[in-house]
N, C-alpha and C positions, 0 to 999 in steps of 0.2 A: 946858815947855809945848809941844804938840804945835803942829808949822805948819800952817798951814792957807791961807794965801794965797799967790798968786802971787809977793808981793813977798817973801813968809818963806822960800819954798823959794831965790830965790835969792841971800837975805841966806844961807842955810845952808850955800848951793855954795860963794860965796865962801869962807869961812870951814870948809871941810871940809877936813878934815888926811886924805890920801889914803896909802892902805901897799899898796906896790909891791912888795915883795920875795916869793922863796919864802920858804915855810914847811916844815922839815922839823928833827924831831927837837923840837917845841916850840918852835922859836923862828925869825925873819925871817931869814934870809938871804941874801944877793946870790946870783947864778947862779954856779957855777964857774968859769966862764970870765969872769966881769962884764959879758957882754953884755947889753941891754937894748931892749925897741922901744916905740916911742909907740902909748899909749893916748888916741885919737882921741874925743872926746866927739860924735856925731852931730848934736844939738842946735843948735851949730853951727861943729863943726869944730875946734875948740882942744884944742891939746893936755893931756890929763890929768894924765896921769904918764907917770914912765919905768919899763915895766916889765919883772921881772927874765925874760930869756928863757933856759930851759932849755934842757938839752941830755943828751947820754947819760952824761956825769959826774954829773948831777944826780938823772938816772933813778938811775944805779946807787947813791947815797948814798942816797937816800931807797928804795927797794926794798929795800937791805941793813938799814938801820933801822926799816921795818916790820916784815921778818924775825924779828930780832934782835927786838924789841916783841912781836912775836907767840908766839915761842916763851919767852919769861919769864913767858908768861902772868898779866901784871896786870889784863890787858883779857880775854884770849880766855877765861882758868880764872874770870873771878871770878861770884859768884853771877849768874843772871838777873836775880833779883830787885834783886841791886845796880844790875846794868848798866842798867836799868829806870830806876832812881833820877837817873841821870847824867843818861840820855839826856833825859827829863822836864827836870832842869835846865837841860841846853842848848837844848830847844825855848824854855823861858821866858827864858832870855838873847835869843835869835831875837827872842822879842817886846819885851822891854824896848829893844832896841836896833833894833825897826820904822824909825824915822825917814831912822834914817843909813843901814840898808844900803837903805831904799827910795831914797832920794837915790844911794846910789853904783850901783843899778841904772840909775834913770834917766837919771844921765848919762853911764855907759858903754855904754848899750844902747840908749837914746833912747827905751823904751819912759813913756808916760805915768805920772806920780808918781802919780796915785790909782789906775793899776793896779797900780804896785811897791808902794804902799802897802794897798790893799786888798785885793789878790788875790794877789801873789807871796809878801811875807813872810809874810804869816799860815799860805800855804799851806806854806809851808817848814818853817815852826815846828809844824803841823801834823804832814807827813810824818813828821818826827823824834818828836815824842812819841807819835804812832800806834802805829809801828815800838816804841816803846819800851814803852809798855803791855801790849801783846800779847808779847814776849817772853819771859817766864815762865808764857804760857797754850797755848804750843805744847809737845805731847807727845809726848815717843818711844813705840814701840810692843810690842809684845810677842807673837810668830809665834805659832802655832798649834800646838803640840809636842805630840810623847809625853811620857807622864807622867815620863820618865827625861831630858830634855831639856829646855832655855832658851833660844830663840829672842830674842834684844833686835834691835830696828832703831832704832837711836839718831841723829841728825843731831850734824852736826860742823862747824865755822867752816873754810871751805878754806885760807885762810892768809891771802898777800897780796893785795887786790883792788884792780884799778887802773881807775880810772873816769874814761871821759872825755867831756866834757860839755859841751852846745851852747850857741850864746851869747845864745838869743830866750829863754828862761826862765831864766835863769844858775841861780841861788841855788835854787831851787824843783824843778828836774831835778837838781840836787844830792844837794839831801835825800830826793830819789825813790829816791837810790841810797844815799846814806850812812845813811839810815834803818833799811834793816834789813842793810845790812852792818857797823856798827857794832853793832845789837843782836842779832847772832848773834853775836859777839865776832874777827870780824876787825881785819884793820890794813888801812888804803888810802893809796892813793897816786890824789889826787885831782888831774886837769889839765883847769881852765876852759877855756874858748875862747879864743883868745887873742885874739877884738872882744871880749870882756866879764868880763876876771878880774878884778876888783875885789871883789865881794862875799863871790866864793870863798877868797880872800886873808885876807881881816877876817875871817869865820866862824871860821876856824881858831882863831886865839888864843879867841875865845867857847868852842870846844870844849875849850880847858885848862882855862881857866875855868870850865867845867861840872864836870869832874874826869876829865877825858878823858886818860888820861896819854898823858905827850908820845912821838911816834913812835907811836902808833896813825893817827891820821889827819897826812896831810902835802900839802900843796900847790906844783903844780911847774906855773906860767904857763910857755906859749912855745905854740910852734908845731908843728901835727900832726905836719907832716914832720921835726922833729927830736926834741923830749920824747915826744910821742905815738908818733911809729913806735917808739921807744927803748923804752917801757914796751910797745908792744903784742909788740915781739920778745924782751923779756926773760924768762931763763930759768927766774928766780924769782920771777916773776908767776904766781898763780894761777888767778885768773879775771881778766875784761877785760869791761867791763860799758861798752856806749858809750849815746850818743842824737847820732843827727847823720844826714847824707845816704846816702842808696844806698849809693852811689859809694865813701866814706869806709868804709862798713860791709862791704862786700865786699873791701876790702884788709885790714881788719884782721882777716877769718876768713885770708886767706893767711899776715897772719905770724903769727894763731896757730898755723897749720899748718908753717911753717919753723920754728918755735923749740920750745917745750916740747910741744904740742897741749895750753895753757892753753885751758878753758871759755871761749867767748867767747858773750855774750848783748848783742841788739843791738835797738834800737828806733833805725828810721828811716823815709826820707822816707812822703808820702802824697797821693793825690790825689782827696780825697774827697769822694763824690757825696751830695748834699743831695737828696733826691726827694721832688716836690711832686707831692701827688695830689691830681683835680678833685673828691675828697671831704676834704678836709683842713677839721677841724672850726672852724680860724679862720685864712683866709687872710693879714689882718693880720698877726696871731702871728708867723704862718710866715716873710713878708716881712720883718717885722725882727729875726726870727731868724735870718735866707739874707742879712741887710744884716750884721750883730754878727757871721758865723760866718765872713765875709770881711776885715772891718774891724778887728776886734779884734786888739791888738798889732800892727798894722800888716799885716795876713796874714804874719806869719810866726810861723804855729803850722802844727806838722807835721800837726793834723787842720781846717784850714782847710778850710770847704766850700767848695773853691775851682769842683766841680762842680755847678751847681743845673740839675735835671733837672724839668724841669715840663713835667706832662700838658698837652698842645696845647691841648683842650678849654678852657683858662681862662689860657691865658699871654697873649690879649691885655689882659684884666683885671686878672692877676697882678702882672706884668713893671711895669705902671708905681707899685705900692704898694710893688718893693722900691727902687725908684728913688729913691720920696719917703721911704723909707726911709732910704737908706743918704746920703742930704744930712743928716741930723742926726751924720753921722761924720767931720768935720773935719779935716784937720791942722793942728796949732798948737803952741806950745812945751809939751815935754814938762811942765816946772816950774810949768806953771799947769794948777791942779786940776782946772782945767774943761775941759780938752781930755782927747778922748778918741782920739784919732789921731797916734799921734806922730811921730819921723823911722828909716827905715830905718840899721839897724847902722853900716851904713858905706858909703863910693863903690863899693866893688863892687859890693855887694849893691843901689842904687840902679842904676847901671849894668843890672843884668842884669834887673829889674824891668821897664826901661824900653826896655829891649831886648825881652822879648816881648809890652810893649805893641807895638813896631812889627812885631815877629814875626802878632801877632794880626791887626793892619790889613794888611798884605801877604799872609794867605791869606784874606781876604775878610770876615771878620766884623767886623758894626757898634759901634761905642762907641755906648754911651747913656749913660752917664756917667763923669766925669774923664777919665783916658787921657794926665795930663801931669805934669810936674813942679810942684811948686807952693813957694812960701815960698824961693826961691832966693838973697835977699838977707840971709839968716841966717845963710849960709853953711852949712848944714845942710843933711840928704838926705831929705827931702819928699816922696811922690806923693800922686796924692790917687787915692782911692779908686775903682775899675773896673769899667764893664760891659760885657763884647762879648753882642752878642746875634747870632743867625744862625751859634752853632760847633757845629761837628762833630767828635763824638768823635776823629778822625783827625786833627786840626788838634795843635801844639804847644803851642797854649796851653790845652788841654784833657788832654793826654795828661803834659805834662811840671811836675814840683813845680817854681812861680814862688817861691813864699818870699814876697811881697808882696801887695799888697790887689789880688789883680785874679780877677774871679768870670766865668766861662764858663757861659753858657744854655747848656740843651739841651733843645730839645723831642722828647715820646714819646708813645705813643699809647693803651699802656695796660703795666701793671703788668711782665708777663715784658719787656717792650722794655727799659722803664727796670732792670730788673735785670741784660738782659745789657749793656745803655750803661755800668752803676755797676761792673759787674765787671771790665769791657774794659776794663783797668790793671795794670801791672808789680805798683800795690801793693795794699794792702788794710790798711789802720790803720783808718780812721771811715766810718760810713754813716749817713743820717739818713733817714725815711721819714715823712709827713705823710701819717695817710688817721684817719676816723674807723673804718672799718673794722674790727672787731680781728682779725677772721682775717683780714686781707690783711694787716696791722702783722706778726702771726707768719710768715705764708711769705714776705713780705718781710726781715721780721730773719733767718732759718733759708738763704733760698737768697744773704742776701748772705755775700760771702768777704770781711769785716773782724773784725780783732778787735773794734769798742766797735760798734753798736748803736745811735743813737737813736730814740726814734716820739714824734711830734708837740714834739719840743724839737731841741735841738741842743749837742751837748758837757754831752753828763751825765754825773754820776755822783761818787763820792768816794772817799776814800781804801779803803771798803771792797771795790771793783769793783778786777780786773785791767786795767791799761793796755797794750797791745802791738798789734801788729801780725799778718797772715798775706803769701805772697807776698812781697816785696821790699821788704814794712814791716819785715821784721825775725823774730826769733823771742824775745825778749825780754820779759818782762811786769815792771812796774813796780806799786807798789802792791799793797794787799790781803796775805792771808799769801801766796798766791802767790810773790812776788815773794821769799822766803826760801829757798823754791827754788835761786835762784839763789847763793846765798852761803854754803848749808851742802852736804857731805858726807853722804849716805846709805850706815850702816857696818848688818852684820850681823853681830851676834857669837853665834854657837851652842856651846853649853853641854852636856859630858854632865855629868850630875849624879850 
């Protein structure tokens, strides 16, 4: 029977049997070295597990076992239509086993049970059978010859893919990437975050289980700076697919440039502007969609509207509906259903949150709401959710990705201002635009520089739309067939006949 109360989820924590180890070659393994770090539960503070921390032994064992998996061809030669079949059964392992990985999210990530349960596994399970349907409906093509000639453009599975992967959506930016690199018939070599490999750990064994043979997919927990740099400088990696910060994504184009010049495709940070127009057909709406679009998962989603850009014209009317707004977004224990605010990752990531809150109040701009740590007696990393009002584009807490629930105003006066405010940014991943307008909704979607788009909502869209970034979000698209791109080989074979 599925839990549903407060008291259920943490009669289920207790009693959760937790698997730490890598995974490579089909089965749990210690680290090669048997080193190991704690896995910190946010919630409040206790430790998890001890989990196994890789290193460049580990890289090279499981990359040699992909290899070796990949060129025997049980996975990469076998029909589509098989591969199809698998993958479909793994999405429905994903779901039958809802409960527990949404519990090992929420206690490794501190993100709220009824978003691990409602919005991440599903989405996960999703991803994967998306990817897998679609797999046998993608065509090669066929050039335009002389009648004495054969032109084929055939795609091809690049070999090994090593994916590495952030730790605010674990399980769900997983299958963003395992989805259609396993149904192109790659091998990967998957390394979580190491705030949050729990889910990615468990997965794994579901995937034999599906009929995924062993050494196609393998899981290597540790840390960027030792398993990650390992996998991103190795010479038998083929592509290198991340999700993670700037920062992090700009060194791993360098060592794919020191090592093989392995494809690297990267979706990262974002500082995206929410622009509210004084024609926006329901300002409510808006308001608790600029309150959700801050709040959700604790602001740490890389297209958090962490920018809300509202026409002067209506922000002394505006400003106080997102206020009353965003008091219905709480923090409170992850494990009880009915919170919808839960604890940041970990003491850093709290730390640095709370850091430009005071960064914010030192250049001048007002709190209007939260602005502190809250729930401290849990032993858990808590804030509670922010507004400065009176910032300026130029300010740090408007220009720099926080990772946390903290939203920067900015008032504009008419349409081009607010386009060049949303554009003035290293990145360009989300943009949202509120007007009843429709030709100002189009010059607005067309002159912003993001990959996603929204008018009159905020974070749309679905498996079928492309996810990525422009500017120093990355060059990366996740979802859609798009995203196959990324994982196959474009071969040309010409034919005289």
């Amino acid at each position: 029977m599925t839990a549903s109360t407060f008291a259920d989820w943490q009669q289920r924590a207790r009693e959760l049997t937790i698997e730490s180890r890598a995974f490579i070659e089909g089965q749990y393994v210690p680290a090669a070295a048997g080193a190991t770090f704690e896995c910190i539960s946010p919630i409040d503070g206790r430790v998890l597990a001890q989990v196994a921390s890789c290193d460049q032994a580990d890289a090279d064992r499981a990359v040699a076992v992909a290899r070796r998996t990949f060129e025997a061809g049980a996975w990469s030669r076998m029909a589509p239509a098989k591969r199809k079949a698998v993958m479909i059964r793994f999405a429905e392992l994903i779901e039958a086993h809802r409960d527990e990985l949404a519990l090992l999210e929420t206690l490794d990530m501190g993100k709220p049970i009824s978003d691990a349960r409602g919005v991440d596994i599903p989405g996960s399970a999703r991803a994967i059978r998306w990817s897998g349907e679609a797999i046998d409906k993608v065509y090669d093509e066929v050039a335009a010859t002389p009648h004495d000639q054969l032109g084929l453009v055939t795609r091809e599975p690049v070999g090994v893919v090593a994916a590495i992967v952030p730790w605010n959506f674990p399980l769900m930016m997983a299958c963003w990437k395992l989805g259609p690199a396993l149904a192109t018939g790659n091998s990967v070599v998957l390394k979580p975050s190491e705030k949050s490999p729990l889910t990615a750990i468990r997965v794994a064994q579901l995937a034999i289980d599906a009929g995924i043979p062993a050494g196609v997919l393998n899981v290597l927990p540790g840390y960027g700076h030792t398993v990650g740099k390992a996998l991103a400088l190795h010479m038998d990696v083929d592509t290198l697919v991340f999700t993670g910060s700037t920062r992090v994504a700009k060194q791993l184009m360098i060592y794919a440039g020191e090592s093989n010049m392995k494809r690297v495709w990267l979706e990262a940070g974002g500082k995206s502007p929410n622009i509210v127009c004084a024609d926006a057909p329901d300002l409510e709406a808006a308001a608790k969609s600029a309150a959700g679009a801050i709040a959700f998962n604790q602001g740490e989603v890389c297209t958090a509207g962490s920018r809300l850009l509202v026409e002067r014209s209506i922000k002394d009317r505006f400003l106080p509906m997102v206020v009353e707004a965003l008091k219905g977004w709480k923090p409170g224990n992850p494990l009880d259903p009915a919170t919808n605010v839960g604890a940041l990752v970990d003491t850093q990531q709290l730390e640095t949150v709370l850091g430009y809150i005071d960064a914010g109040r030192s250049e001048g701009a007002q709190v209007l709401a939260g602005g502190g740590r809250t729930l401290q007696e849990t032993g858990g990393y808590y804030v509670e959710p922010t507004i400065f009002d009176g910032v300026s584009n130029a300010m740090k807490i408007a220009r720099e990705e926080i990772f946390g629930p903290v939203l920067s105003v900015i008032a504009f006066d008419d349409l081009d201002e607010a386009i060049r405010i949303a554009n003035d940014t290293p990145y360009g991943l989300a943009a949202a635009v509120w007007t009843a307008n429709l030709s100002k909704a189009h010059r607005a979607a067309r002159a912003l520089r993001a990959g996603s788009v929204w008018v009159n909502q905020y974070d749309g869209g679905d498996m079928t739309a492309p996810f990525g970034g422009f500017k120093q979000s990355g060059n990366g698209r996740d979802k859609s067939l798009h995203a196959f791109d990324k994982y196959t080989e474009l071969k040309a074979t010409w034919i005289q006949l």
